[in-house]
C-alpha positions in Angstrom: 2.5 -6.0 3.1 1.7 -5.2 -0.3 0.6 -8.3 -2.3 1.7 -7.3 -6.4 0.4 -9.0 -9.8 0.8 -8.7 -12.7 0.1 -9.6 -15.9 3.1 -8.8 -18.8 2.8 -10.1 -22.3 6.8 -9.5 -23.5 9.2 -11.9 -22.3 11.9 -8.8 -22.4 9.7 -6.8 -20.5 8.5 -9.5 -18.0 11.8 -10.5 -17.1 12.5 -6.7 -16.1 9.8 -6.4 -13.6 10.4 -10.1 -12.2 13.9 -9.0 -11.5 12.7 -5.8 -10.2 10.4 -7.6 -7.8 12.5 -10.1 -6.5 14.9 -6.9 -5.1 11.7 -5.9 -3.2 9.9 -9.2 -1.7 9.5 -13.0 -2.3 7.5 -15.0 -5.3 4.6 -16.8 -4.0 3.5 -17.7 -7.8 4.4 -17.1 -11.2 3.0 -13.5 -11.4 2.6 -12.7 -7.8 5.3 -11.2 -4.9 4.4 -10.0 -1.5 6.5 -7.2 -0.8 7.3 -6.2 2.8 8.7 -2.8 2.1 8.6 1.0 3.8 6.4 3.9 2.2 9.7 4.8 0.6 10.3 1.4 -1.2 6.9 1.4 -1.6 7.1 4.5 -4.1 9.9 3.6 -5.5 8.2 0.5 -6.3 5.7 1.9 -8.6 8.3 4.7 -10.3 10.6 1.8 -11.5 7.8 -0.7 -12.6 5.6 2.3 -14.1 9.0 2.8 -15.9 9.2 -0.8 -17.3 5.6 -1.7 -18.3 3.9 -0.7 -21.5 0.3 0.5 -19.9 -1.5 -0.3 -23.2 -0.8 -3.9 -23.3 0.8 -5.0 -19.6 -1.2 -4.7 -16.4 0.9 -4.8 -12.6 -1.6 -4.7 -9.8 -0.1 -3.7 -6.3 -2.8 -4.4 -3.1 -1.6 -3.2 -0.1 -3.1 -5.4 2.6 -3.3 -4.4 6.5 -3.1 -6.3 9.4 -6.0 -7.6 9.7 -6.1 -8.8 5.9 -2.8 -10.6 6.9 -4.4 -12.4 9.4 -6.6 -13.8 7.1 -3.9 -15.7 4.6 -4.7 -18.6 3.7 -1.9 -20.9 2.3 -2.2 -24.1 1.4 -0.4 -26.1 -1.8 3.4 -25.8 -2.2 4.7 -22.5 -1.9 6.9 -20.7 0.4 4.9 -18.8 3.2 6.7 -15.2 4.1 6.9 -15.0 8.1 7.5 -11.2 7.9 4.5 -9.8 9.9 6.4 -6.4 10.8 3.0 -4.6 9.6 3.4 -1.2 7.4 0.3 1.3 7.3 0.4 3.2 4.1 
């Protein structure tokens, strides 16, 4: 799974990369998606949100977390939990 933040300060620009996101995994919080995608989404990932950040002012994070990371999830609060546990190696 890779867990992505991020951190955008235009509204134009943020609303590009939420829309981008949400084609590639599920909202968990305002600024954060887990993404349970292929090496190949994966890297296309990062080309199309490299592509829609501005590095000088934005910041997008992308962790990619292992099985035994997923094991250690901790949810608790409102909130959808993703149930896709299919894990990727990267």
């Amino acid at each position: 799974m890779i867990l992505v933040c991020y951190d955008i300060i235009d509204n134009r620009r943020r609303y590009r990369v939420e829309r981008l996101l949400q084609g590639f995994g599920t909202r968990v919080q305002k600024s954060v998606f887990e993404c349970h995608i292929s090496p190949a989404e994966y890297r296309e990932l990062i080309e199309e949100a490299e592509a829609l950040i501005d590095s000088a002012e934005d910041s997008i994070r992308l962790y990619n977390l292992c099985g035994k990371d997923l094991q250690r999830i901790l949810v608790d609060g409102v909130g959808e939990v993703t149930q896709d546990w299919d894990y990727l190696h990267y």
